[in-house]
C-alpha positions in Angstrom: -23.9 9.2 0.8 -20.2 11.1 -0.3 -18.6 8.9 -2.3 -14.6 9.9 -3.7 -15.0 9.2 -7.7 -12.4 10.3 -10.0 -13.0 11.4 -13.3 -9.7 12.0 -14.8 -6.5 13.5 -14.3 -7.0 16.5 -12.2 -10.7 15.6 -11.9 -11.6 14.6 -8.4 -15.0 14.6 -7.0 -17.1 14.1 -3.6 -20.3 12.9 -5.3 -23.3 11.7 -3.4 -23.3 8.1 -4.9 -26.1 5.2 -3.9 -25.8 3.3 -0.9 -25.5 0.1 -2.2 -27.1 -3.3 -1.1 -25.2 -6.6 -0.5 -26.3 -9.5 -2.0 -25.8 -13.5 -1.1 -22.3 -14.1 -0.1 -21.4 -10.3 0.6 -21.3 -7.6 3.2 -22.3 -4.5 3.9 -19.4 -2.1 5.7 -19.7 1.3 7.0 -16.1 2.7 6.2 -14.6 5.0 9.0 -11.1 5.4 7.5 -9.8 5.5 4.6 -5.7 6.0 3.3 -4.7 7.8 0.6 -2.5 5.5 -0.9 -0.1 6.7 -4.0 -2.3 4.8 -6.9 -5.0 7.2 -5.6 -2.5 10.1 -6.4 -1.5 8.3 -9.8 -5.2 8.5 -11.1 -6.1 12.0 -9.4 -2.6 13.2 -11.6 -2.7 11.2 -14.7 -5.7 9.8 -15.1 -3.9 6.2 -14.1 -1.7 3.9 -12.5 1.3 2.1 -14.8 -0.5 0.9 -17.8 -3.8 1.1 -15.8 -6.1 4.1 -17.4 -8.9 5.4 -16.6 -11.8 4.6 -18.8 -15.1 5.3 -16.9 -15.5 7.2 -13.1 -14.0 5.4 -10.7 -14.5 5.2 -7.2 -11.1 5.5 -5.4 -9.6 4.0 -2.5 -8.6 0.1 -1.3 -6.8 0.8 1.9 -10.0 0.7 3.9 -11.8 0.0 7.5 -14.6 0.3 9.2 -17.8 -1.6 10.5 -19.9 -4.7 9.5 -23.6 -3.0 8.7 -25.5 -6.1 7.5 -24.7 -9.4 5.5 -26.9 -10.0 2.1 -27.7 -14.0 3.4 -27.8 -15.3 6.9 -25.4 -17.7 5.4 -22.6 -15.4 4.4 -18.7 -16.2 6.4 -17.6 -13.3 8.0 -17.8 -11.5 11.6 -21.0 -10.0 13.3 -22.5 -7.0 12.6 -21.1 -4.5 14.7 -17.5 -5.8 14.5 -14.7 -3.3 13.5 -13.3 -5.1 10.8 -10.3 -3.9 8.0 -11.0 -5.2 3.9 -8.8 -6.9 2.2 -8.8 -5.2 -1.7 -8.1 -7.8 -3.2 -10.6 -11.3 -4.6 -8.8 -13.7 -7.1 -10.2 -15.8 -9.2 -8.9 -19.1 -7.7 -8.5 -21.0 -10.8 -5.9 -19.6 -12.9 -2.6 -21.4 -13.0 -1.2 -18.2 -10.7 -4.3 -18.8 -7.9 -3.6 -22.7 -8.2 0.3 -22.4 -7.9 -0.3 -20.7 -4.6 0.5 -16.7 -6.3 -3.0 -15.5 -5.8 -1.2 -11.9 -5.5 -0.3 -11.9 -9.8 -3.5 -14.0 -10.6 -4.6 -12.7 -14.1 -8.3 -12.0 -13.1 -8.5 -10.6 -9.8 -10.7 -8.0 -8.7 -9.0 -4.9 -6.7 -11.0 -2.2 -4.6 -10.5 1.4 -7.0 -8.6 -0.7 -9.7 -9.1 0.6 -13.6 -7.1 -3.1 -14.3 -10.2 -4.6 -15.9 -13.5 -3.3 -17.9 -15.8 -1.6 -16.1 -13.5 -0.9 -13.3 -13.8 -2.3 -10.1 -15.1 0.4 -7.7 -12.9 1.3 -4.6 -13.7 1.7 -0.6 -14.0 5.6 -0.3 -17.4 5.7 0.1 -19.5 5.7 3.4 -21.0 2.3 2.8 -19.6 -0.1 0.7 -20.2 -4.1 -0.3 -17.5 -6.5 -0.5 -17.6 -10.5 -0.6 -17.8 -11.5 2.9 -14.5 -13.0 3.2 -12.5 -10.3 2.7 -13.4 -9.4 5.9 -10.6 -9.6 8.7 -12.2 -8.8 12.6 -9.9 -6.6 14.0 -7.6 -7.8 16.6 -8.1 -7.0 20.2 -7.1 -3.1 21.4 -6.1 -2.6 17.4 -7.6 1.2 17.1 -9.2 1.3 13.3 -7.2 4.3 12.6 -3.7 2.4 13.0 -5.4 -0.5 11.4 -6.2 1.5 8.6 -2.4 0.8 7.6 -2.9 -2.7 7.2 -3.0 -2.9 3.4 0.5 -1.2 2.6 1.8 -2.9 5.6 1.1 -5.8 3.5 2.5 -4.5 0.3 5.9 -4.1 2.6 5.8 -7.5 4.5 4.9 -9.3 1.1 8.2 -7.0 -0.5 10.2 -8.0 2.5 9.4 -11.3 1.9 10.3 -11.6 -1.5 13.3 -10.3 -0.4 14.5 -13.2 1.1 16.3 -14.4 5.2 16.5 -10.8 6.3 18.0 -11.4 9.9 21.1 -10.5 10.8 21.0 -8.5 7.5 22.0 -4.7 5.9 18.6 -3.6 4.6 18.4 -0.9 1.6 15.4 0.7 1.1 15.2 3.6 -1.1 12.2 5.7 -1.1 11.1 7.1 2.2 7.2 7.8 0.8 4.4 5.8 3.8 5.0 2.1 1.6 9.0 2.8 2.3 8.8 3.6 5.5 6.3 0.7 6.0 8.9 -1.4 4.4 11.7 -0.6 7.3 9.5 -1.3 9.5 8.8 -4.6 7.9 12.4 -5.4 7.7 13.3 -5.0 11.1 10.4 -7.2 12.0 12.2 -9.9 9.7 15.2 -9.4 12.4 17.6 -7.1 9.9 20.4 -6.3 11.9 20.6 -2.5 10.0 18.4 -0.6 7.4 19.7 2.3 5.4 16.9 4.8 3.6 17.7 7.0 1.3 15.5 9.7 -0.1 15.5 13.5 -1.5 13.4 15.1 1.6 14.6 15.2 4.7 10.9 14.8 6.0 10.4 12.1 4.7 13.8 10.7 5.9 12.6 11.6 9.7 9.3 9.6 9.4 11.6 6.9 8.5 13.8 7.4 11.2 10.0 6.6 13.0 9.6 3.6 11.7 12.7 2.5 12.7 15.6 3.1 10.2 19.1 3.3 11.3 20.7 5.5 8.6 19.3 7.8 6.6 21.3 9.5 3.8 20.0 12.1 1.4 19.6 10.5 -2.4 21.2 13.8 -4.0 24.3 14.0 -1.4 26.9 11.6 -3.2 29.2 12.9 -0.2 26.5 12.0 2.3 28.3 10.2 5.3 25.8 7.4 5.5 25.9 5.7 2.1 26.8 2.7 3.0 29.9 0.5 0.8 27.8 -2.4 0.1 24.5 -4.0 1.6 23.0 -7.6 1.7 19.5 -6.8 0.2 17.6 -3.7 -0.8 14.2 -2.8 -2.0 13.4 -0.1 -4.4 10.4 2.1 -3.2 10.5 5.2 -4.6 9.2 4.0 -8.4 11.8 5.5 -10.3 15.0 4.2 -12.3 17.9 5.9 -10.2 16.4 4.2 -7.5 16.6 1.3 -9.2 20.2 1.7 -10.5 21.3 3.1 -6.5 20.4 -0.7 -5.7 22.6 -2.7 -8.1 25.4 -0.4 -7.5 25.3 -1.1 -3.7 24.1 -4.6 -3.1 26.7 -7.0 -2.4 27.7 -9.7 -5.0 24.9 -12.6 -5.5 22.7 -10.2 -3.2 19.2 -9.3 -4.2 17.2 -6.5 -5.1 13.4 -6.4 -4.8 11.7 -3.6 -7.0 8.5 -2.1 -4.9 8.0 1.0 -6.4 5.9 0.5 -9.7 8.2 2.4 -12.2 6.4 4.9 -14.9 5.0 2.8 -18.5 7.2 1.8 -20.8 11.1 1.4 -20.7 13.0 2.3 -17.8 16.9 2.1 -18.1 18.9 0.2 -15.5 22.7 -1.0 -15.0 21.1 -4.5 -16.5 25.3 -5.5 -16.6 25.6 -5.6 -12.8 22.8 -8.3 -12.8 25.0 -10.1 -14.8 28.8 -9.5 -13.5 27.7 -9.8 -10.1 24.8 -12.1 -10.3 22.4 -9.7 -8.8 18.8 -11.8 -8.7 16.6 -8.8 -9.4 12.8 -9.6 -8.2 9.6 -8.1 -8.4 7.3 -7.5 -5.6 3.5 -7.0 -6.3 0.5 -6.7 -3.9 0.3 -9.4 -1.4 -2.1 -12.3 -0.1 -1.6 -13.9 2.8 0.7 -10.8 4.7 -2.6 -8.9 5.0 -3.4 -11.0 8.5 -0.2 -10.6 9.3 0.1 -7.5 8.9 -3.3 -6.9 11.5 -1.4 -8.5 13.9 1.8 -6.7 14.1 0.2 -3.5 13.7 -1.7 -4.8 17.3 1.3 -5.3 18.8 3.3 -2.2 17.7 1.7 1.6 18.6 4.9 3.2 16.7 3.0 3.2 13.6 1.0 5.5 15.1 4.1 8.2 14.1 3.0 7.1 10.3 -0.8 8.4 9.5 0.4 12.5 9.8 -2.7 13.5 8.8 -7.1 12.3 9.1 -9.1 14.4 6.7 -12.8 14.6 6.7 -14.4 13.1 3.5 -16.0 16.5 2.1 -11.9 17.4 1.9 -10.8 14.9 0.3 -9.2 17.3 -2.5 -7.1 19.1 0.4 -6.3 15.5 1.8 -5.2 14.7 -2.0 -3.0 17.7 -1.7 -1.6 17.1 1.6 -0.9 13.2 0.4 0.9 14.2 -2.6 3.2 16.5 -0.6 6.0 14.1 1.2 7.4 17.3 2.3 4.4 17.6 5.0 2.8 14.4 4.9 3.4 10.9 5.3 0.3 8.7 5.5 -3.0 10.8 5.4 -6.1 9.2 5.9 -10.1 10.3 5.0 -12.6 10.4 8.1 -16.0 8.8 7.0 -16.9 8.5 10.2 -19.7 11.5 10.4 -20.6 11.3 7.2 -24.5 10.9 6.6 -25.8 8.4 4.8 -29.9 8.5 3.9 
């Protein structure tokens, strides 16, 4: 069966890889669609993801859904074969002081779908079949098409951001970066009742697709003289993974407001205007992952057929190096997804 496995920067293949068997406890999925999220494009590019480096072939992909095939034990939890499910990435250990303090999101042994975190890596979802523990399985809520579904895991990234963010309603809403987990964000904002988002980014596609998913302003990040910069705001999250998006957030979020950072910056140090934290009491936070927003996320995707607007693009497997392409141009893409769907499997 095709399987996506990266290599190394600049060094991705469509491999026939093993269809693989489930064993007690786990099930057996037939993936239809699969997003292209921007970790995939950090290991395709450099060869890894923050201080996560590639050490062994890697199958890519955790944004993932598709069909229960089989389970490996009549015992296993989970829905029926034949129910369109989505997979949750993501299985923590459950016993580290992170997992018992109720932040199974930062819990120091978890296992990820396409993660070079640990050694050997845990393989990712782009494959035609894969297996995953049973209980990452989430049934698919009614009239929920798979291929909107398939935004549920950065939907969750955003909702769990959003969160961390703090009482959003009635709010002004920064987000800067308008790349799909940005625009995914405004979205997720407005759901938390903000009264007004602001996006700022450098293209001005980008800046329409978030004008799709629902922002109010949106001002060009290298137009100081840009009308829509706002004077202050009440909250902003940084999505765009660099450091002047960072520093546009302290400058413009109101005293004792806060700033979530989203965006995983590049390794090592990365300047910011650490005295505004300071003479304005700025609480700075971190957003990583996210746990229970993935069911959440299922159901407001259910409910809401503008995200439709978001997935520009579905790429059959055996072009997964054009999708790659496409995905790593914001200029013509927002979120692409791979089509397993007529792939063959022997």
């Amino acid at each position: 069966m095709p399987g996506c496995v990266i290599h190394g920067a600049g060094d991705l293949r469509v491999e026939d890889v093993p269809v693989p068997r489930p064993g007690p406890g786990e099930a057996l999925v037939a993936v239809r669609y699969g997003g292209v999220c921007g970790s995939d494009l950090h290991y395709w590019r450099h060869g890894g993801v923050g201080d996560f480096r590639l050490r062994e072939p890697m199958l890519l992909g955790h944004e993932v859904v598709g069909t229960v095939v089989a389970y490996g034990s009549p015992d296993a939890p989970g829905p029926a074969a034949g129910t369109s499910v989505a997979v949750h990435p993501a299985t923590p250990c459950g016993v580290c002081p992170e997992c018992v303090d109720g932040r199974r999101n930062v819990c120091r042994d978890t296992r990820y779908l396409g993660s070079a975190a640990r050694f050997p890596h845990v393989q990712g979802g782009f494959a035609a079949r894969i297996v995953v523990p049973a209980e990452q399985l989430r049934a698919l809520p009614a009239g929920l098409d798979p291929r909107r579904a398939a935004l549920a895991e950065p939907l969750s990234v955003a909702l769990h951001a959003v969160r961390r963010a703090g009482d959003l309603a009635g709010r002004h809403v920064l987000v800067t970066g308008a790349g799909p987990i940005g625009c995914l964000v405004v979205a997720a904002a407005n759901a938390a009742g903000a009264a007004h988002v602001t996006v700022t980014d450098l293209l001005p596609a980008a800046l329409e697709y978030a004008r799709a998913a629902g922002a109010d302003t949106l001002v060009r990040a290298d137009d100081p003289g840009d009308s829509g910069w706002p004077v202050e705001v009440d909250a902003a999250i940084e999505a765009s993974g660099v450091a002047a998006g960072l520093d546009t957030c302290l400058r413009l979020v109101r005293r004792g407001g806060v700033v979530v950072q989203l965006g995983m910056l590049p390794p090592g140090q990365s300047p910011f205007a650490g005295n505004l934290l300071v003479s304005r009491e700025i609480e700075l936070r971190g957003a990583f992952r996210f746990d229970g927003e993935f069911d959440a996320a299922l159901l407001l995707l259910a409910t809401e057929p503008a995200f439709d607007a978001l997935v520009s693009t579905v790429v059959p497997v055996r072009d997964a190096a054009s999708a790659f392409e496409l995905a790593a141009d914001r200029s013509r893409s927002c979120k692409v997804l791979l089509d397993f769907g007529a792939a063959p499997v022997a």
